[in-house]
C-alpha positions as CSV (number, residue, x, y, z in Angstrom):
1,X,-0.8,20.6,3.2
2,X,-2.8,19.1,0.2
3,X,-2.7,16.1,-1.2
4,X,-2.6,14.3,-4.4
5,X,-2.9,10.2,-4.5
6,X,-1.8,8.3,-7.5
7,X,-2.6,4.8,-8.1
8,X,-5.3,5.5,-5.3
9,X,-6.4,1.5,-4.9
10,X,-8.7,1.8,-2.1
11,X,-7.3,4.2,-0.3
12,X,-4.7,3.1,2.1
13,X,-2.3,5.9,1.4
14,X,-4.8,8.8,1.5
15,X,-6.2,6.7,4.6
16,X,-2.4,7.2,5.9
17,X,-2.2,11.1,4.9
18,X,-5.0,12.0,6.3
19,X,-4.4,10.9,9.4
20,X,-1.1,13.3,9.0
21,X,-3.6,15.9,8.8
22,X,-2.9,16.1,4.7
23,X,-6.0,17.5,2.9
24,X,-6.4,15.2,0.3
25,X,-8.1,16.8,-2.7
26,X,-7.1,14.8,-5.8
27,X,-6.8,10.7,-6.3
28,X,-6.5,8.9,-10.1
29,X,-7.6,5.0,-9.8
30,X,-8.4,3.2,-12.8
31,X,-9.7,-0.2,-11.5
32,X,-13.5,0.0,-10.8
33,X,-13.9,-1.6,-7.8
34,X,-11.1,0.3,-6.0
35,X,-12.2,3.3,-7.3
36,X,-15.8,2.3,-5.9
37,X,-14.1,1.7,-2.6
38,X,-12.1,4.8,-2.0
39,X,-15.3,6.7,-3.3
40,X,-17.5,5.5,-0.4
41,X,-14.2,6.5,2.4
42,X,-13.0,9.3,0.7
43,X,-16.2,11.3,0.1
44,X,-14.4,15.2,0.0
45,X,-11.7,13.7,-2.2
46,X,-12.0,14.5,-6.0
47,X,-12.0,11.1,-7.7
48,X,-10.8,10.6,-11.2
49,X,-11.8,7.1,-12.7
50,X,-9.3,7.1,-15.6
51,X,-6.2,5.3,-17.2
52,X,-3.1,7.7,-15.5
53,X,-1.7,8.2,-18.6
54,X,-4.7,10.1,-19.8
55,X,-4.4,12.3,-16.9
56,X,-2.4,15.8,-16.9
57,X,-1.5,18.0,-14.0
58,X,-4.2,20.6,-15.2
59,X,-6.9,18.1,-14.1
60,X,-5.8,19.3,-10.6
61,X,-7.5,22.7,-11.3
62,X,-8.3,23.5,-7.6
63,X,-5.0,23.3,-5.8
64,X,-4.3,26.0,-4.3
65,X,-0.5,26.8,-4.6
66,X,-0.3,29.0,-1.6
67,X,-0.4,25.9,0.4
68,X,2.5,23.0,0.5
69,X,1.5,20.4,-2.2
70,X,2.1,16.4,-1.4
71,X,1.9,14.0,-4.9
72,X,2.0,10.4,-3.4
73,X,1.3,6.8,-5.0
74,X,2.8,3.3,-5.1
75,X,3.1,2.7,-9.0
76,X,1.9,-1.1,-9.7
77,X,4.3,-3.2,-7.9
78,X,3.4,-6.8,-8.8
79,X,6.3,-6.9,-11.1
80,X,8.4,-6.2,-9.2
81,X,8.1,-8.3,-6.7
82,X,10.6,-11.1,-5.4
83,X,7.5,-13.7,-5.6
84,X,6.9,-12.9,-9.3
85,X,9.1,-15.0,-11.6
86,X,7.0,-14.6,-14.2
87,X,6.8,-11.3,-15.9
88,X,9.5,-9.8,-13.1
89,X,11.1,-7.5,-15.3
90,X,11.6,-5.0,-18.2
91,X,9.0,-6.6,-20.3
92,X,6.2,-6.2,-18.0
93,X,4.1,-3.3,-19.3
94,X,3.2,-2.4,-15.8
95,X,6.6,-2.1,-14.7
96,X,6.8,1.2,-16.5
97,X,3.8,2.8,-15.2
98,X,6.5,4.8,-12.8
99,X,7.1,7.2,-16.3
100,X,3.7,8.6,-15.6
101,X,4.2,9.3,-11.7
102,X,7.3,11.1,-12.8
103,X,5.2,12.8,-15.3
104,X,3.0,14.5,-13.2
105,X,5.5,15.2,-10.8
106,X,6.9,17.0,-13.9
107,X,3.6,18.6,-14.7
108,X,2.6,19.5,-10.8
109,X,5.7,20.0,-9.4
110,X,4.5,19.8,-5.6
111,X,6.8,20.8,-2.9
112,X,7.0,17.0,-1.5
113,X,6.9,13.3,-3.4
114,X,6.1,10.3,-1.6
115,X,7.2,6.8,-4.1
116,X,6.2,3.8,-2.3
117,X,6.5,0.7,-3.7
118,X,7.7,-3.3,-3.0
119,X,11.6,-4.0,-1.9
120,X,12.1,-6.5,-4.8
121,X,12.3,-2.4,-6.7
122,X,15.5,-2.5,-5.5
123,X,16.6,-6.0,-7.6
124,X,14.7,-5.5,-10.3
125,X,16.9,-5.9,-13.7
126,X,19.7,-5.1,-11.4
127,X,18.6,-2.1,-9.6
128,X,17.6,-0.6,-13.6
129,X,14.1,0.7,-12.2
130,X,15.2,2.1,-9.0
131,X,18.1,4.0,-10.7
132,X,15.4,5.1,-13.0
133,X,13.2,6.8,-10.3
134,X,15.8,8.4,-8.9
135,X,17.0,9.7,-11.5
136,X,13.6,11.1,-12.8
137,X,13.4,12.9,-9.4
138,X,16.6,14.3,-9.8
139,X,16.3,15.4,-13.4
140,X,13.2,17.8,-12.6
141,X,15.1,19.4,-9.5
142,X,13.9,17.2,-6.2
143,X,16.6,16.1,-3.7
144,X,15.6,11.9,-2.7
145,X,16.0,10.1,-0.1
146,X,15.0,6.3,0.2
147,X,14.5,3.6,2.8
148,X,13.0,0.5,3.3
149,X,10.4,0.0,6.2
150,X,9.0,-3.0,7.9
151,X,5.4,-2.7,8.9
152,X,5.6,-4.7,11.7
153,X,7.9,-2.2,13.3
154,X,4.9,0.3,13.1
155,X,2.1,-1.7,15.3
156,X,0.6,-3.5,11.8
157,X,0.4,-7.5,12.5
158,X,2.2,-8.3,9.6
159,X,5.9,-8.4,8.3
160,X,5.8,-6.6,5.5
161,X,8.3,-4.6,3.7
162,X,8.1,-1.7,1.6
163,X,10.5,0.7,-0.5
164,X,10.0,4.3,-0.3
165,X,11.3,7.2,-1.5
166,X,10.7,10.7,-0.3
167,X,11.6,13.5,-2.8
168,X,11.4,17.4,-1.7
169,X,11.6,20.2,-4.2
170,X,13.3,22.4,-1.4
171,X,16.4,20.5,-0.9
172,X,15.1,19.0,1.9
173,X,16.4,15.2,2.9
174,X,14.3,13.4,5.9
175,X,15.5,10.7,8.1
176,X,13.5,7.2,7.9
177,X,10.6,7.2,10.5
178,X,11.7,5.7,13.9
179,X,10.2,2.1,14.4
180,X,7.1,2.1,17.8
181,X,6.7,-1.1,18.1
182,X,10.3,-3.0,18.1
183,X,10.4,-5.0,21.2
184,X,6.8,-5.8,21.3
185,X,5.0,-6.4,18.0
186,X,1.4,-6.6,17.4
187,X,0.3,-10.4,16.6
188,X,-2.1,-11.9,14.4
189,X,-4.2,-13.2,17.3
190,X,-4.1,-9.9,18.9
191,X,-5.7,-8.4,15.8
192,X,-7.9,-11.6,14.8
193,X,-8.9,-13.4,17.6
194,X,-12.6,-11.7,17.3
195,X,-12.9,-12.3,14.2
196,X,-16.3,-14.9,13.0
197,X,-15.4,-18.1,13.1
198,X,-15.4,-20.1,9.5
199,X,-15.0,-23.1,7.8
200,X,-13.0,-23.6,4.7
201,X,-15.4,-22.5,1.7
202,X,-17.9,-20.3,4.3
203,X,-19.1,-17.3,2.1
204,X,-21.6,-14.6,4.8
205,X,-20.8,-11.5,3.2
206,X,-21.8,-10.8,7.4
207,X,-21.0,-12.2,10.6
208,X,-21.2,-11.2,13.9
209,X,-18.0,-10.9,16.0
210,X,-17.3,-14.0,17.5
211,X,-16.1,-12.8,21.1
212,X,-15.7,-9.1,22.3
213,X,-12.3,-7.0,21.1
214,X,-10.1,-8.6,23.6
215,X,-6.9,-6.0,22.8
216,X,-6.5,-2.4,22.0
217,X,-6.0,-3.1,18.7
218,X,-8.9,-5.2,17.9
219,X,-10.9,-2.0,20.1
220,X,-9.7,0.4,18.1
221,X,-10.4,-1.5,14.4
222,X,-13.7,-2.6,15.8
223,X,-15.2,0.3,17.8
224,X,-18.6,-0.1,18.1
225,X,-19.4,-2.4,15.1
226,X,-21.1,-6.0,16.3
227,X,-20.9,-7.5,13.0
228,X,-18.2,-7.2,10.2
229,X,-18.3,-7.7,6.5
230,X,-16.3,-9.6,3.5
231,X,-16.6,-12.5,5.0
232,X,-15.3,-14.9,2.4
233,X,-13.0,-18.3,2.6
234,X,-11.7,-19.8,-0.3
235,X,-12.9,-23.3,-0.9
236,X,-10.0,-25.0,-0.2
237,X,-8.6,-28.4,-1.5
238,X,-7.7,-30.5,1.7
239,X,-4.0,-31.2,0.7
240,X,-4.1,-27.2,0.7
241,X,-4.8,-26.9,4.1
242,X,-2.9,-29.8,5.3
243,X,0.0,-27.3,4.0
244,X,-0.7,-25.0,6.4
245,X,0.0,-27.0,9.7
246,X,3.4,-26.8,8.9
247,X,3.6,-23.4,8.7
248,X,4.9,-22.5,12.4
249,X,4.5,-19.1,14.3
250,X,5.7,-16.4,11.9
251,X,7.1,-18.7,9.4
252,X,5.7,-18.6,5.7
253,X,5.7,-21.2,2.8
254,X,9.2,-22.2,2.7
255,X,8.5,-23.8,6.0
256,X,6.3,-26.3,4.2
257,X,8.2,-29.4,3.5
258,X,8.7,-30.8,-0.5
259,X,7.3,-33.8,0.6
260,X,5.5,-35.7,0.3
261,X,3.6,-33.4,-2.2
């Protein structure tokens, strides 16, 4: 199967295909260092460093349509999200950028369409964008079918959901992925615990590992590296990290108290 990758970033998604065994031969990222990024992992993927409404689907010229075609992307989400209050909504410039996914899928018509994008899609002017999508896939001929996954069911040490939507020009409807990692999740600790050790503000772009990998997760990140890179702390105030003691083991900021700040 082949693959194109919209909104590329730095390549999680491809990083996630491939691994699937798609052959990724197109991605469209307009933001520099990202592009720079998926560039130095995704060396026998054809880049294109360009606004994605300035692309067309004949800048995919070397698909070859004997083979199953996969467009994916996660359209900018930050609008959408339930921690945006500010530009959460139909004025957001960004929040339309999911016209030019549809677009191409329009233009490409691949046999499979992977949406991905945050849950607060689902809210969003009252479920307006979501109905939108849909809709688009529908409109051009693609059965949909959507679910909302956890990452922390899926072995990644974080809770972190995510809406997607899987369209299929064959009719075809698939069943959300069945969680691996349920009744014992992966922790931060597990994942971190090798990790340099810094104080607030430290800035070595690298550090040796602190102790060896210590879990088969850690083991597997790692592999033979002894020193790691991006290294950087923000410098912060101490009222800012006094906040942070009273977050508790898999809480977040509404377990920090309103006073006495």
């Amino acid at each position: 199967m082949q693959g194109i990758d919209l909104f590329s970033g730095a390549g999680g998604m491809s990083t996630g295909a491939e691994s699937c065994g798609v052959n990724v031969r197109y991605a469209v990222e307009s933001d520099r260092d990202a592009a720079a990024t998926f560039a130095l992992n995704h060396k026998n993927t054809t880049l294109i460093k360009r606004d994605i409404r300035s692309v067309k689907g004949s800048h995919f010229t070397s698909i070859d349509r004997s083979q199953p075609v996969l467009l994916f992307g996660g359209p900018p989400c930050q609008g959408f999200s339930t921690s945006n209050q500010r530009n959460r909504g139909a004025d957001n410039e960004n929040n339309w950028l999911f016209r030019q996914y549809l677009r191409l899928v329009r233009e490409v018509r691949p046999d499979w369409v992977v949406f991905e994008n945050v849950k607060g899609l689902l809210e969003t002017e009252g479920g307006f964008f979501l109905e939108a999508v849909l809709r688009g896939f529908k409109d051009v001929g693609y059965s949909a079918t959507r679910f909302v996954l956890n990452s922390a069911d899926y072995g990644v040490p974080q809770k972190r959901y995510r809406l997607f939507i899987v369209g299929s020009l064959h009719g075809i409807e698939v069943d959300a992925p069945k969680p691996t990692s349920v009744t014992e999740r992966v922790t931060v600790a597990q994942a971190f615990d090798d990790l340099p050790e810094l104080d607030n503000g430290d800035a070595p772009d690298e550090a040796k590992y602190s102790i060896p990998a210590r879990t088969q997760y850690a083991k597997r990140l790692r592999g033979a590296l002894g020193k790691c890179h991006n290294n950087l702390v923000t410098n912060n105030a101490p009222h800012i990290i006094k906040r942070y003691s009273y977050i508790p083991q898999g809480g977040n900021w509404e377990n920090i108290p309103s006073s006495p700040w």
